[in-house]
C-alpha positions in Angstrom: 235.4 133.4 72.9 235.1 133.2 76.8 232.1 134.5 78.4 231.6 137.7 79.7 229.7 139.5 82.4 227.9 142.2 80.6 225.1 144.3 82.0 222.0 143.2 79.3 219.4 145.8 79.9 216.3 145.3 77.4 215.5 148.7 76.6 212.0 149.1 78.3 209.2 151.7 77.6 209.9 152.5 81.4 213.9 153.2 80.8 212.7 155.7 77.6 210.4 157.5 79.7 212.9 157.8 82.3 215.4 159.9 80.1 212.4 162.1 79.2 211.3 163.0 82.3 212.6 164.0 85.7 211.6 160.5 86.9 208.3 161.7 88.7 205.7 159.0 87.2 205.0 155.3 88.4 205.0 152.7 85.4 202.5 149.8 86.8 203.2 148.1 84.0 205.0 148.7 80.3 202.3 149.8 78.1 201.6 148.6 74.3 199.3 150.9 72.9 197.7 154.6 73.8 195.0 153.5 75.8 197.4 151.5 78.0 199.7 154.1 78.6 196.9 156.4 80.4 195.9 153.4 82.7 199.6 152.2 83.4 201.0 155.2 83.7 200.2 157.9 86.3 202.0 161.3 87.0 203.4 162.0 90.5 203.9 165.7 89.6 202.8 168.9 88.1 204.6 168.5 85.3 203.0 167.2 81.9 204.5 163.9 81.0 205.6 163.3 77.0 203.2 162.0 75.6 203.0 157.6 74.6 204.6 158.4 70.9 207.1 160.6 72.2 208.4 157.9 74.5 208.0 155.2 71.7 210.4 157.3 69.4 212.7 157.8 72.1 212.5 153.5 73.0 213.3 153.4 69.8 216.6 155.6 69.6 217.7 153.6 73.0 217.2 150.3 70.5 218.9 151.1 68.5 222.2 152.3 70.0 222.0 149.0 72.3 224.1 147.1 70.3 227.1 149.6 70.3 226.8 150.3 74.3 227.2 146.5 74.6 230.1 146.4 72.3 231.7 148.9 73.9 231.3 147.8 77.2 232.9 144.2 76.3 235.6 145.8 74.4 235.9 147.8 77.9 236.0 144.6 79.6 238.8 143.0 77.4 241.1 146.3 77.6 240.6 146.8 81.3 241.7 142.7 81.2 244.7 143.5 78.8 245.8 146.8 80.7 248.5 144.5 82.6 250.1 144.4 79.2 250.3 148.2 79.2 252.6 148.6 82.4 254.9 151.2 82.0 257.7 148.8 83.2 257.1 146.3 80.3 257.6 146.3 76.9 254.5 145.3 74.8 255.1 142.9 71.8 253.5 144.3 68.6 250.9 141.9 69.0 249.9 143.6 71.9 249.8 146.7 70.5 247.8 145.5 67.6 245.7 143.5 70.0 244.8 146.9 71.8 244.4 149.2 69.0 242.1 146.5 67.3 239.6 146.5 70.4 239.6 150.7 70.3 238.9 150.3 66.8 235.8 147.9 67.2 233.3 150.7 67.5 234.2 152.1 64.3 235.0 149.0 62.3 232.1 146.5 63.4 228.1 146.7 62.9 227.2 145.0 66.2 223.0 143.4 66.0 221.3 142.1 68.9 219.8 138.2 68.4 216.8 137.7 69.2 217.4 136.5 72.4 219.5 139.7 73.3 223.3 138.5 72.7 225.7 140.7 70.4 226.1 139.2 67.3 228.1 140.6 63.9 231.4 141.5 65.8 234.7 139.9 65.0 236.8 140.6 68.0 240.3 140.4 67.6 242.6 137.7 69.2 246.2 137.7 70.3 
């Protein structure tokens, strides 16, 4: 399969916190435990931050949905690389359309995993 330039974002305690909050904290560094969280984390507003196991739950969720968000932004790549096949001037062969439906499927029909090194695995993508 060729390479392709995908946006790898490890989820961070900083990115969780972030769709919490109106963005009005500084992070100084990604805290592992409680008492870290009150030394890296300070509040640049009046508002109460969530607290360190709210934000863990919600690092979590992001986790977890990673794996989709990178599938579908490959499959994204390949159909925006396929579109030429689409023209409204040109007949696609029913390989094409098979190709193309088989890449909209993908986030239905595949159980995408992250290695441990960050790289979808688990996904069959189709071929033409």
């Amino acid at each position: 399969m060729e390479n392709f330039k995908i946006e790898v974002e490890m989820t961070t305690f900083t990115m969780a916190l972030m769709e919490l909050t109106d963005n009005s904290f500084e992070v100084i560094k990604d805290p592992s435990n409680q008492e870290e969280f009150e030394i890296y984390v300070k509040n640049n507003s009046e508002k109460e931050l969530p607290t360190y196991y709210d934000i863990i739950k919600k690092l979590t969720e992001l986790q977890a949905v990673e794996p989709l968000r990178l599938l579908r932004q490959q499959r994204n790549q390949l159909l925006a690389q396929s579109d030429w096949m689409a023209v409204s001037d040109r007949t696609m062969t029913q390989a094409q359309i098979d190709y193309r439906q088989a890449l909209r499927d993908l986030p239905a029909t595949a159980d995408p995993q992250l290695d441990e090194n960050g790289n979808l695995t688990n996904v069959t993508w189709p071929r033409l």
